[in-house]
PDB file of N, H, CA, C and O in Angstrom:
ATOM      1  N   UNK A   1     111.261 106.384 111.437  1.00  0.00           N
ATOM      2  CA  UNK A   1     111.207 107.772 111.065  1.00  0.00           C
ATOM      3  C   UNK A   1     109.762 108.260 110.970  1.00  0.00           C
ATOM      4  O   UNK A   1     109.418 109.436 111.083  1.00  0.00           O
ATOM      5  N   UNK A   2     109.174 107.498 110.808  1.00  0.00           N
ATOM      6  H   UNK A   2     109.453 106.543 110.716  1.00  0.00           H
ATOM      7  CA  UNK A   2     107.150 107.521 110.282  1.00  0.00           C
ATOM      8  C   UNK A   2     106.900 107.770 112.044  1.00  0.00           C
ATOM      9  O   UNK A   2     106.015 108.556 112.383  1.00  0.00           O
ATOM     10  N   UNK A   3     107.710 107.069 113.081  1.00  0.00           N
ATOM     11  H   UNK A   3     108.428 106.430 112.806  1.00  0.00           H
ATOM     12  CA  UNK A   3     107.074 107.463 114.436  1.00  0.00           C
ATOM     13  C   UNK A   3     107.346 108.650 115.318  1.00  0.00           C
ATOM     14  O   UNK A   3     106.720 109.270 116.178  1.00  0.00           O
ATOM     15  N   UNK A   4     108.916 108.739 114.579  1.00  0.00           N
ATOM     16  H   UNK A   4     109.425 108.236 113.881  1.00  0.00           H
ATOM     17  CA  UNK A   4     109.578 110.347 115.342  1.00  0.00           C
ATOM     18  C   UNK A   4     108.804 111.223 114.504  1.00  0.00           C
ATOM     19  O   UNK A   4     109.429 112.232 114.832  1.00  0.00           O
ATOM     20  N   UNK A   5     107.832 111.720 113.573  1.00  0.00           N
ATOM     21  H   UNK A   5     107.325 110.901 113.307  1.00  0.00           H
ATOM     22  CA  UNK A   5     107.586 112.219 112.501  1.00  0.00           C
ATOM     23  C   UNK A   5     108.398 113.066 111.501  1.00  0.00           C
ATOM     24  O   UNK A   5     107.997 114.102 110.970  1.00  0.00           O
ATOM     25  N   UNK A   6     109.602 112.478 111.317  1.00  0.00           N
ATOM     26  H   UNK A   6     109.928 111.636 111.748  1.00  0.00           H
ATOM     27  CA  UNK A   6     110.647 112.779 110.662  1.00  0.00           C
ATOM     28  C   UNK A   6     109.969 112.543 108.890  1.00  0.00           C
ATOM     29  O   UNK A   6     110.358 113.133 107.882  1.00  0.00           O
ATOM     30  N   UNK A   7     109.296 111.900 108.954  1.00  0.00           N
ATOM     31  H   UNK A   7     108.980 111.420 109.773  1.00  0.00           H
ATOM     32  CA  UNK A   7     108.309 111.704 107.435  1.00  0.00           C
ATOM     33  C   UNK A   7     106.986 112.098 107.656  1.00  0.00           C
ATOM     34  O   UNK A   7     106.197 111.255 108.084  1.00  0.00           O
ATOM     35  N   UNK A   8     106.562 113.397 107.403  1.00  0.00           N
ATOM     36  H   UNK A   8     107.203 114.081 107.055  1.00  0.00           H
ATOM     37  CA  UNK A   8     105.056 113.372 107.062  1.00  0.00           C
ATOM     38  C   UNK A   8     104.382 114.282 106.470  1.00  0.00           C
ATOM     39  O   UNK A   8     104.884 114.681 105.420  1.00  0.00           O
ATOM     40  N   UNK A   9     103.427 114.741 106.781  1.00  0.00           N
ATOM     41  H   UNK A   9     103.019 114.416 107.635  1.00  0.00           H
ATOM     42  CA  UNK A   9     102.880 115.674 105.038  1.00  0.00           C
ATOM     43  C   UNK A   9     102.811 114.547 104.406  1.00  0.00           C
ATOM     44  O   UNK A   9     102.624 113.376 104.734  1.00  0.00           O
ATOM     45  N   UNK A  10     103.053 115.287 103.130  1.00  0.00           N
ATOM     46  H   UNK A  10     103.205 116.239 102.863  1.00  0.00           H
ATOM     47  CA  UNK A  10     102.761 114.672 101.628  1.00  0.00           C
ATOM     48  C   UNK A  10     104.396 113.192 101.735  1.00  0.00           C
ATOM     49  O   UNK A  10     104.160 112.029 101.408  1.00  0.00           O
ATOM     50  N   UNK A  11     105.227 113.442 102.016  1.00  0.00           N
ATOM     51  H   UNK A  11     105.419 114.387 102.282  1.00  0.00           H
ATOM     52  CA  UNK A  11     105.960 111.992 102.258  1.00  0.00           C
ATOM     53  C   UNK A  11     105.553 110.978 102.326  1.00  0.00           C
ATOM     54  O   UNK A  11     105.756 110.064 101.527  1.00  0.00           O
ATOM     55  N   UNK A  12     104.493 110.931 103.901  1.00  0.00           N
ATOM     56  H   UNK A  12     104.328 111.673 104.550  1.00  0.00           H
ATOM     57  CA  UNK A  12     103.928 109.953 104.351  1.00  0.00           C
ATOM     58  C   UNK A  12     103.384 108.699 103.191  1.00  0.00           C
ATOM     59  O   UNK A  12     103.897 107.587 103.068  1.00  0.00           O
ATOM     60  N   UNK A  13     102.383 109.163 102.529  1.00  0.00           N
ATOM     61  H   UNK A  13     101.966 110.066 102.629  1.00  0.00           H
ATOM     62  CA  UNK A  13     102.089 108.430 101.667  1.00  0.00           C
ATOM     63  C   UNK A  13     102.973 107.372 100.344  1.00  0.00           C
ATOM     64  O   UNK A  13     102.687 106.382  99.671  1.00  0.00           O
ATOM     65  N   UNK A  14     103.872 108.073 100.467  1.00  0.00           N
ATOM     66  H   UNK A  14     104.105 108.877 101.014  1.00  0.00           H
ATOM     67  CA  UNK A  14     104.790 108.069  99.008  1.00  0.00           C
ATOM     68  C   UNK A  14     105.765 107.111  99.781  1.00  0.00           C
ATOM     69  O   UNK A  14     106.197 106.332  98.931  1.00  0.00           O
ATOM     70  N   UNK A  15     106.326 106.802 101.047  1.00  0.00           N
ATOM     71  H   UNK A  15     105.975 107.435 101.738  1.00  0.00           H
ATOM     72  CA  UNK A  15     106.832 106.153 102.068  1.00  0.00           C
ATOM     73  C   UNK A  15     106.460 104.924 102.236  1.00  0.00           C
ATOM     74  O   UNK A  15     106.977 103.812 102.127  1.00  0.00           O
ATOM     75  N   UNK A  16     104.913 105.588 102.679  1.00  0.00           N
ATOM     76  H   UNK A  16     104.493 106.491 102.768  1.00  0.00           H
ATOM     77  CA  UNK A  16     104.255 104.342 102.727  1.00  0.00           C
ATOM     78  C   UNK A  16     103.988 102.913 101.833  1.00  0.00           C
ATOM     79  O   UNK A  16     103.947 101.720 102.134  1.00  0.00           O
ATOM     80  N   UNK A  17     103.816 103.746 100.469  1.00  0.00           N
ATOM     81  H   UNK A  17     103.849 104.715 100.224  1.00  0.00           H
ATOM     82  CA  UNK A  17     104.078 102.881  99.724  1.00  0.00           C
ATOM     83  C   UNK A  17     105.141 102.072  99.354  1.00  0.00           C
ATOM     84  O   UNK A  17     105.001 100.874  99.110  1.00  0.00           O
ATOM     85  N   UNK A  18     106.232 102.683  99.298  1.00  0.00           N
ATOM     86  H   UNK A  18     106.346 103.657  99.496  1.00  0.00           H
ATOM     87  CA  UNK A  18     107.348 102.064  98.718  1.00  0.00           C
ATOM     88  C   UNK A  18     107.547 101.068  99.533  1.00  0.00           C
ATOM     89  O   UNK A  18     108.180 100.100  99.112  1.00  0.00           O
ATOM     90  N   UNK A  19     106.807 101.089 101.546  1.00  0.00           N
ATOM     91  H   UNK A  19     106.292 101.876 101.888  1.00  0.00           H
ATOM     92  CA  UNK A  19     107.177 100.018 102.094  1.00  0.00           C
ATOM     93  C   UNK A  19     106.302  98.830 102.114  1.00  0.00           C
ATOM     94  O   UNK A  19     106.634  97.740 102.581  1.00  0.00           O
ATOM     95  N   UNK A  20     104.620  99.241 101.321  1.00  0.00           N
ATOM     96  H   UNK A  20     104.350 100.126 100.941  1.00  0.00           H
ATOM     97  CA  UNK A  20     104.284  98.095 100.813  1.00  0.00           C
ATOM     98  C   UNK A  20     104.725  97.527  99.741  1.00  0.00           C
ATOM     99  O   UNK A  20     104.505  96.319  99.656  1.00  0.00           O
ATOM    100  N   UNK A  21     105.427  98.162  98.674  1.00  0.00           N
ATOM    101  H   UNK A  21     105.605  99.143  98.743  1.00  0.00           H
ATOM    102  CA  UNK A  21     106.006  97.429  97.819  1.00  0.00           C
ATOM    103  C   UNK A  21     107.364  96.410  98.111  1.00  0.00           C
ATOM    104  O   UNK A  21     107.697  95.347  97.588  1.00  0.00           O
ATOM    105  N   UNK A  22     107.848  97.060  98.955  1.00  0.00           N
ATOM    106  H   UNK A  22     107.577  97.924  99.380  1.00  0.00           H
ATOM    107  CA  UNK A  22     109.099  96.418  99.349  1.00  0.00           C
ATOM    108  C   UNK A  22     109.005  95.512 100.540  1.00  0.00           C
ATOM    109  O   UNK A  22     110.017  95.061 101.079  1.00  0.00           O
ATOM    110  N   UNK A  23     107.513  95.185 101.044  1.00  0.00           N
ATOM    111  H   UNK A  23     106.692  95.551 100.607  1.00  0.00           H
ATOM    112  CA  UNK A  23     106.943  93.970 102.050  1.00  0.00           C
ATOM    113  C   UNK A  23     106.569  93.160 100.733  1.00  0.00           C
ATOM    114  O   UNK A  23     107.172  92.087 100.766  1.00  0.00           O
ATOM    115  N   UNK A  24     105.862  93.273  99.688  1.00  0.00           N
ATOM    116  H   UNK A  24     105.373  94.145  99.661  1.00  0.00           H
ATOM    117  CA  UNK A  24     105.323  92.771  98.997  1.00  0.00           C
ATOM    118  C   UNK A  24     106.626  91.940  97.490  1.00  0.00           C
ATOM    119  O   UNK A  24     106.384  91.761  96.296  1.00  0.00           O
ATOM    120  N   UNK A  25     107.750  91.675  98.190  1.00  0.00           N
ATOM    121  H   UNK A  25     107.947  91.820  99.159  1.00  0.00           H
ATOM    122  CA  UNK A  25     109.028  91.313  97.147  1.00  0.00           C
ATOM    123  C   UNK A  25     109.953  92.254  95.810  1.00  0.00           C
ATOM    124  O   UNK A  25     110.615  91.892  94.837  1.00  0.00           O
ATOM    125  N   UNK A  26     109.529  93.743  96.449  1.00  0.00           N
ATOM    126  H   UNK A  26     108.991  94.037  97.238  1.00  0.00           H
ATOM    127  CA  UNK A  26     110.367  94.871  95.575  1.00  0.00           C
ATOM    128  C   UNK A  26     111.768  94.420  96.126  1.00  0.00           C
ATOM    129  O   UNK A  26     112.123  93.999  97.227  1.00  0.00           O
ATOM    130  N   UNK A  27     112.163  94.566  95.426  1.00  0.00           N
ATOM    131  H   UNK A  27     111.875  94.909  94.531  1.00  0.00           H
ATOM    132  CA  UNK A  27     113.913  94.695  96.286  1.00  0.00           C
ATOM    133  C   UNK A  27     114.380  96.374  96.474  1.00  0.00           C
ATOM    134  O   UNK A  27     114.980  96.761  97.477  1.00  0.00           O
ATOM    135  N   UNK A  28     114.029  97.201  95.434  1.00  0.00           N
ATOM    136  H   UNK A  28     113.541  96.886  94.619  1.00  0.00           H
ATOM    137  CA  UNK A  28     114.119  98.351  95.764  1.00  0.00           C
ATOM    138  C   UNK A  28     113.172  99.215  95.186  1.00  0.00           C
ATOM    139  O   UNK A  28     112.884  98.926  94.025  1.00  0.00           O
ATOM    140  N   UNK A  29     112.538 100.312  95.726  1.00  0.00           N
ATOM    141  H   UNK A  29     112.772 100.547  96.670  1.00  0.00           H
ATOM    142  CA  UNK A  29     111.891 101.605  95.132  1.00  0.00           C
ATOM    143  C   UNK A  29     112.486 103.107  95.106  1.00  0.00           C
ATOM    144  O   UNK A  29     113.031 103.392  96.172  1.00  0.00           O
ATOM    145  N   UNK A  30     112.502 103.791  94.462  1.00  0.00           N
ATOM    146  H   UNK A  30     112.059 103.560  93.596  1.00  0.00           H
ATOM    147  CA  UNK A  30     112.697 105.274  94.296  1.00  0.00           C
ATOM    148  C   UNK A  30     111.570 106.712  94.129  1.00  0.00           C
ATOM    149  O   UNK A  30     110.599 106.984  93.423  1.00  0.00           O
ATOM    150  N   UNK A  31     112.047 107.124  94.791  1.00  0.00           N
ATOM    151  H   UNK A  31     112.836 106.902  95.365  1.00  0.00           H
ATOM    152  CA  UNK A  31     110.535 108.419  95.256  1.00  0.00           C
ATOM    153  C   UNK A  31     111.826 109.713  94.361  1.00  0.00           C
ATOM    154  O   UNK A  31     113.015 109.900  94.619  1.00  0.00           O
ATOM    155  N   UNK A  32     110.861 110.428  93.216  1.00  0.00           N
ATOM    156  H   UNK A  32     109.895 110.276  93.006  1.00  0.00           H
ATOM    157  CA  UNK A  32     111.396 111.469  92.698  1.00  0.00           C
ATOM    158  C   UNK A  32     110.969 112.292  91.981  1.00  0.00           C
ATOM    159  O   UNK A  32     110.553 111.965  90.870  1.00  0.00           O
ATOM    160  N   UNK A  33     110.950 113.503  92.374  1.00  0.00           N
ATOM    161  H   UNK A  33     111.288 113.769  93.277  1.00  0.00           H
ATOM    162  CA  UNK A  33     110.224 114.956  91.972  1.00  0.00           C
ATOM    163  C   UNK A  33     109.790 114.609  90.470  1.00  0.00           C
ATOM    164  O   UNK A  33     110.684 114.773  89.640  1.00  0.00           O
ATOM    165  N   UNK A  34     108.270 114.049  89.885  1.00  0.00           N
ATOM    166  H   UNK A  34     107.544 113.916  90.559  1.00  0.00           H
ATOM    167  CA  UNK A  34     108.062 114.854  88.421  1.00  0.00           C
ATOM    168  C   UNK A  34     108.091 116.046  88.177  1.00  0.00           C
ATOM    169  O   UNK A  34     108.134 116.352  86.985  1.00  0.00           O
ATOM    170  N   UNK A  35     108.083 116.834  88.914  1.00  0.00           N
ATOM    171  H   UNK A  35     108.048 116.586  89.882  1.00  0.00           H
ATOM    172  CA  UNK A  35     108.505 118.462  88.182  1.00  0.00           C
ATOM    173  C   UNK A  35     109.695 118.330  87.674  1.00  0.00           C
ATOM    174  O   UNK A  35     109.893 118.933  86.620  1.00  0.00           O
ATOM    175  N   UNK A  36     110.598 117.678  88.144  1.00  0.00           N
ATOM    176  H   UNK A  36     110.437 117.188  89.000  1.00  0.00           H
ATOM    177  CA  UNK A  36     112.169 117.787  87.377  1.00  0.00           C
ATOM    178  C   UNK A  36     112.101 117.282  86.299  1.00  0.00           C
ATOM    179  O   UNK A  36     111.512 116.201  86.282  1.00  0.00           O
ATOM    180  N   UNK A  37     112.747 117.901  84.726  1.00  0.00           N
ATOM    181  H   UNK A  37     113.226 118.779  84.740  1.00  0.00           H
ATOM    182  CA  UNK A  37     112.618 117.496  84.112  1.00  0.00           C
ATOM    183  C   UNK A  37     114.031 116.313  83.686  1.00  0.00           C
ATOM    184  O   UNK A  37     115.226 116.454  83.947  1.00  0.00           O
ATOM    185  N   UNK A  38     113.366 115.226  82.992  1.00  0.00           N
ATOM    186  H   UNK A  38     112.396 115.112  82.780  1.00  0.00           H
ATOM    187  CA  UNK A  38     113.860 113.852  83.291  1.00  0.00           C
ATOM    188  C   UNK A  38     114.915 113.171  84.387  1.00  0.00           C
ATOM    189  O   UNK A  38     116.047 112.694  84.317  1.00  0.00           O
ATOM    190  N   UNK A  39     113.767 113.417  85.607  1.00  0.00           N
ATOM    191  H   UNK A  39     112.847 113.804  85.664  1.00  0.00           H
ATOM    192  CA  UNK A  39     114.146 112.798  86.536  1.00  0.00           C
ATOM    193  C   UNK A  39     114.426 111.327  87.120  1.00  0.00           C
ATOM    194  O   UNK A  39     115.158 111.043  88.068  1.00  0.00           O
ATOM    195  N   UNK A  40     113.764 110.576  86.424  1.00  0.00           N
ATOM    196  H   UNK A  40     113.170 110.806  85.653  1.00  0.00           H
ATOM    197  CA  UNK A  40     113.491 109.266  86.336  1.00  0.00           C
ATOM    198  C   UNK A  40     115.396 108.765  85.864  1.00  0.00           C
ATOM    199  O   UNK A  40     116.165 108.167  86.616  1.00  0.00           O
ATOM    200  N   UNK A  41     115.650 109.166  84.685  1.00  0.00           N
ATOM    201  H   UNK A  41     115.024 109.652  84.075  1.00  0.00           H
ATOM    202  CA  UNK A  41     116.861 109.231  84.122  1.00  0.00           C
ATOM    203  C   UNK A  41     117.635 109.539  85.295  1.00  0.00           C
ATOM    204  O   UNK A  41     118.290 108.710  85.927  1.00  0.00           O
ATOM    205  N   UNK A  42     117.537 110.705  85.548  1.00  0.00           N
ATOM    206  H   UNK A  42     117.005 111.378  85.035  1.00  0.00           H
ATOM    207  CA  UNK A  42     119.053 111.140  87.041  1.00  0.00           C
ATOM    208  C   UNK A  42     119.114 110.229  87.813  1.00  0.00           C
ATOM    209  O   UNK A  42     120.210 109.728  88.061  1.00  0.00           O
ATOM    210  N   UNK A  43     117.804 109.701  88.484  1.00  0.00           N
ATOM    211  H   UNK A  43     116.913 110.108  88.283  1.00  0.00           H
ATOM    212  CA  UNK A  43     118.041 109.261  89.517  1.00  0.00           C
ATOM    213  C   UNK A  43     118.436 107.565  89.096  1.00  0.00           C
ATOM    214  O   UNK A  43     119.156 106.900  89.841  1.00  0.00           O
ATOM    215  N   UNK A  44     117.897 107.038  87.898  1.00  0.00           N
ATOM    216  H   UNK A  44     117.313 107.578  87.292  1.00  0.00           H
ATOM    217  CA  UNK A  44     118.453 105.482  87.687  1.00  0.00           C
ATOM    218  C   UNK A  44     120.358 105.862  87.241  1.00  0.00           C
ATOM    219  O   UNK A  44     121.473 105.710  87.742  1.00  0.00           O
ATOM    220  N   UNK A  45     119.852 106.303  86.254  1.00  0.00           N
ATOM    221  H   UNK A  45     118.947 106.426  85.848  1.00  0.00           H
ATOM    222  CA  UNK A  45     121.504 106.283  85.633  1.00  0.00           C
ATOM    223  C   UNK A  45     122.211 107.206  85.690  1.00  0.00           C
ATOM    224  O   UNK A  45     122.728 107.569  84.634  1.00  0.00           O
ATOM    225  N   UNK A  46     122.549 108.040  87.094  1.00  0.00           N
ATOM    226  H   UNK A  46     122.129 107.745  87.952  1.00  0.00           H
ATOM    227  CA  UNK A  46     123.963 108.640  87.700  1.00  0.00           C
ATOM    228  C   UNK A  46     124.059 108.223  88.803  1.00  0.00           C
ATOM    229  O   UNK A  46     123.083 107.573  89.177  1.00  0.00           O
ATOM    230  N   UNK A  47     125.115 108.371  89.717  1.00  0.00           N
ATOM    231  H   UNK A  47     125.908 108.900  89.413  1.00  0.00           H
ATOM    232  CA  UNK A  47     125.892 107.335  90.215  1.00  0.00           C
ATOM    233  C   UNK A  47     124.920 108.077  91.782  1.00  0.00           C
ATOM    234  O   UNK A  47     124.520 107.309  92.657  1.00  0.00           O
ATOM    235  N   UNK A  48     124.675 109.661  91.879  1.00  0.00           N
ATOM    236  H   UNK A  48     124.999 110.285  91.168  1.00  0.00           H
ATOM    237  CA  UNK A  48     124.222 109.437  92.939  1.00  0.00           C
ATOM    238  C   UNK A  48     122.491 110.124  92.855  1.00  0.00           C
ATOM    239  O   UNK A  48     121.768 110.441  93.800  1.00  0.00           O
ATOM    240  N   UNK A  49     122.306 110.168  91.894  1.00  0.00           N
ATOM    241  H   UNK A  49     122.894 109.911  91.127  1.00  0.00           H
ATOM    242  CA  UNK A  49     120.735 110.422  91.710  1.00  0.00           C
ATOM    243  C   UNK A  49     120.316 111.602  92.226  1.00  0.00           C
ATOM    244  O   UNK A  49     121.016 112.305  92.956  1.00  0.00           O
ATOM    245  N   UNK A  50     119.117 111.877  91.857  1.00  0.00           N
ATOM    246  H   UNK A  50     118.549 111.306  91.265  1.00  0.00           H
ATOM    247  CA  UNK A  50     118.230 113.338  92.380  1.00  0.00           C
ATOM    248  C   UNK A  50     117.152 112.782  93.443  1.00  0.00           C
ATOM    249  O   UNK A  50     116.399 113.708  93.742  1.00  0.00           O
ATOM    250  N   UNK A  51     116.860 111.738  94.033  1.00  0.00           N
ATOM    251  H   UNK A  51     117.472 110.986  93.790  1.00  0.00           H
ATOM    252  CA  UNK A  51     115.711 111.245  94.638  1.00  0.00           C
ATOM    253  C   UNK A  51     116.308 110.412  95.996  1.00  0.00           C
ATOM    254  O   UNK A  51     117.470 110.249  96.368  1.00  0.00           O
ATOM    255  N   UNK A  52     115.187 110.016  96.499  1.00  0.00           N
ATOM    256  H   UNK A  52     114.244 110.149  96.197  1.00  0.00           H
ATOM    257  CA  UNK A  52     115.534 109.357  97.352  1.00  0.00           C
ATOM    258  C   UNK A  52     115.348 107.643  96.821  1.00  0.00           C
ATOM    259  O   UNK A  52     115.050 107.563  95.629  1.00  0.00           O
ATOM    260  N   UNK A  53     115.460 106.554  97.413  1.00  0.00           N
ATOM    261  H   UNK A  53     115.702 106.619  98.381  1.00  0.00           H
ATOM    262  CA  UNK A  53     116.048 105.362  97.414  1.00  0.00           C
ATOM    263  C   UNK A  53     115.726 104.246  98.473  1.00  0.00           C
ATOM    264  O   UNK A  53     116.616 104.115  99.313  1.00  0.00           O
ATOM    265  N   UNK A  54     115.188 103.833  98.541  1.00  0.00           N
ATOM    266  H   UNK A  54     114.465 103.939  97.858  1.00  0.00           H
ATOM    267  CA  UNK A  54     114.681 102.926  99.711  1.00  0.00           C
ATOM    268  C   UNK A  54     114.283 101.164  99.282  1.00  0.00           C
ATOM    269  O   UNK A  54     113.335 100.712  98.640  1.00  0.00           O
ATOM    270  N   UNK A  55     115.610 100.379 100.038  1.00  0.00           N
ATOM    271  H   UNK A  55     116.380 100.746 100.560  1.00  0.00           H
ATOM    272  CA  UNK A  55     115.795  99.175  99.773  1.00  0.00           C
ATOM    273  C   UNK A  55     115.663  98.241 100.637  1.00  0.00           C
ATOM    274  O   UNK A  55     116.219  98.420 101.721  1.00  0.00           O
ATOM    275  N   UNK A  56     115.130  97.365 100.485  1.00  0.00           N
ATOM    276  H   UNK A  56     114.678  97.220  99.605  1.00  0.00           H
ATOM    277  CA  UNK A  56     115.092  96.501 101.609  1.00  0.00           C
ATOM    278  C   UNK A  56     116.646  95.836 101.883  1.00  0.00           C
ATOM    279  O   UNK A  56     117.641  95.560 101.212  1.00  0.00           O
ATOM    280  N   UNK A  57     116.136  95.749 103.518  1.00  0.00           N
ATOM    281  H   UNK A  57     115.328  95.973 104.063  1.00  0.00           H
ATOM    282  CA  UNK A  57     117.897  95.142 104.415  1.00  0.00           C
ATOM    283  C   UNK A  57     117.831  93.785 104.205  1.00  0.00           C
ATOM    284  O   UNK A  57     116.805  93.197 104.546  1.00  0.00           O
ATOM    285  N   UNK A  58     118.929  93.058 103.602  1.00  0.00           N
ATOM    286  H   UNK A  58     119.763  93.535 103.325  1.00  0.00           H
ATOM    287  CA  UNK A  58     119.351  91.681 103.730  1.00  0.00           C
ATOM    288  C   UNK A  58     120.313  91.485 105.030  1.00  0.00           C
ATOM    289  O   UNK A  58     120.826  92.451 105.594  1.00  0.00           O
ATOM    290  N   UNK A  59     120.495  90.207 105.427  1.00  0.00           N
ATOM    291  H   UNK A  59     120.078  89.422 104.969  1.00  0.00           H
ATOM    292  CA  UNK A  59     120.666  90.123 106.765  1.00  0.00           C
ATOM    293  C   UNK A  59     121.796  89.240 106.113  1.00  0.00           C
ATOM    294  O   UNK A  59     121.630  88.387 105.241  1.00  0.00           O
ATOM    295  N   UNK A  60     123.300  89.717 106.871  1.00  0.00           N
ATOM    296  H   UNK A  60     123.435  90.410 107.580  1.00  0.00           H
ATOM    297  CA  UNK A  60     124.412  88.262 106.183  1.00  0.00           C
ATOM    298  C   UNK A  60     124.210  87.413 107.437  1.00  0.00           C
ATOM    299  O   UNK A  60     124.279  87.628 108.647  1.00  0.00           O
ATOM    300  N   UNK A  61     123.837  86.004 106.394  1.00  0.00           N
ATOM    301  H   UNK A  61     123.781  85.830 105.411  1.00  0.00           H
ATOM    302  CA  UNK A  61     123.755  85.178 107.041  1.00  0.00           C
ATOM    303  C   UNK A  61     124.514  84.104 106.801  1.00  0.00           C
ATOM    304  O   UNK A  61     124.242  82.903 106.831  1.00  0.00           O
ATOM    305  N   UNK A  62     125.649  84.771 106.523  1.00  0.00           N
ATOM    306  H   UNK A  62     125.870  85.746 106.499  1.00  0.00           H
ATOM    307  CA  UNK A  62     127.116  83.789 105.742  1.00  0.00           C
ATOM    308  C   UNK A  62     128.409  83.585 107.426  1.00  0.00           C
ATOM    309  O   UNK A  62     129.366  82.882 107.750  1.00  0.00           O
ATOM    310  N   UNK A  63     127.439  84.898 108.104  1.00  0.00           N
ATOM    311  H   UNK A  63     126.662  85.469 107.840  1.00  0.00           H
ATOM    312  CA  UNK A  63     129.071  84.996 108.981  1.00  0.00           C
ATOM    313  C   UNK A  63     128.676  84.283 110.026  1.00  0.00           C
ATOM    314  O   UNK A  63     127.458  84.163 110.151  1.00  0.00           O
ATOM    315  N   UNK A  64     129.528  83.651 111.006  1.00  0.00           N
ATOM    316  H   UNK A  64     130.518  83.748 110.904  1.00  0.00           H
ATOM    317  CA  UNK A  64     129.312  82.384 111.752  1.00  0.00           C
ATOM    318  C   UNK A  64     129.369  83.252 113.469  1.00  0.00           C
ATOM    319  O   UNK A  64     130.337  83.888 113.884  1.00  0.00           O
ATOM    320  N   UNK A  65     128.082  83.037 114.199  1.00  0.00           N
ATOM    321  H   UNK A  65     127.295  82.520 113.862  1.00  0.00           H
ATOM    322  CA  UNK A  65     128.103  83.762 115.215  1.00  0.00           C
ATOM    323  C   UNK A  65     128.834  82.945 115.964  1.00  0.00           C
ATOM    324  O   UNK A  65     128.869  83.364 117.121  1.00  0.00           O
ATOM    325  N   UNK A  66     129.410  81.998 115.819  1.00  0.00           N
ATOM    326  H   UNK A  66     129.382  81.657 114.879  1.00  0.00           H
ATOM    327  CA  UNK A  66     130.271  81.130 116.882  1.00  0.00           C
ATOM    328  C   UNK A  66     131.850  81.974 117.002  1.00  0.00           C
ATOM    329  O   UNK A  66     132.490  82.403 116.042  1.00  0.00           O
ATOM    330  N   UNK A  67     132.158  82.042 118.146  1.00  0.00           N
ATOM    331  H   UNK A  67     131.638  81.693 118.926  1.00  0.00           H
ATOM    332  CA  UNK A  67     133.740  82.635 118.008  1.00  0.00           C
ATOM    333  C   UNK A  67     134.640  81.593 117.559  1.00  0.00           C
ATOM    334  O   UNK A  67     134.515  80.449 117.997  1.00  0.00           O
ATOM    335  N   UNK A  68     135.385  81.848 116.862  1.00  0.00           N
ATOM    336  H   UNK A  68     135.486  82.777 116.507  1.00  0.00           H
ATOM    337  CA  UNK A  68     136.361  80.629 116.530  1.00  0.00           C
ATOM    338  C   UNK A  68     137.637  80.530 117.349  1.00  0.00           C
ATOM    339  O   UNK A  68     138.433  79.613 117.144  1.00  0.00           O
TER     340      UNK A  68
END
């Protein structure tokens, strides 16, 4: 999305980070408006938050590429 420039302006940065944190063993980060007031709150504890959300992909590596 950073190459189609579907993220940039002021994003970019805030993006950027969350994907060094999440190279660096975050499992997840959240990007969310401080102007809202208690936003931090919405976005952890309701079910679908005010922010955005960005987690790193686990890969299942339980399922067996062999056909059975």
């Amino acid at each position: 999305m950073i190459k189609e420039k579907v993220i940039k302006d002021g994003m970019f940065p805030k993006v950027k980070c969350c994907l060094d944190a999440l190279k660096a063993g975050v499992h997840k980060t959240h990007i969310v408006d401080g102007r809202v007031q208690h936003a931090l709150l919405l976005e952890i504890f309701t079910e679908d938050g005010i922010g955005t959300q960005i987690v790193e992909k686990k890969l299942d590596l339980t399922a067996s590429s062999t056909p059975s």
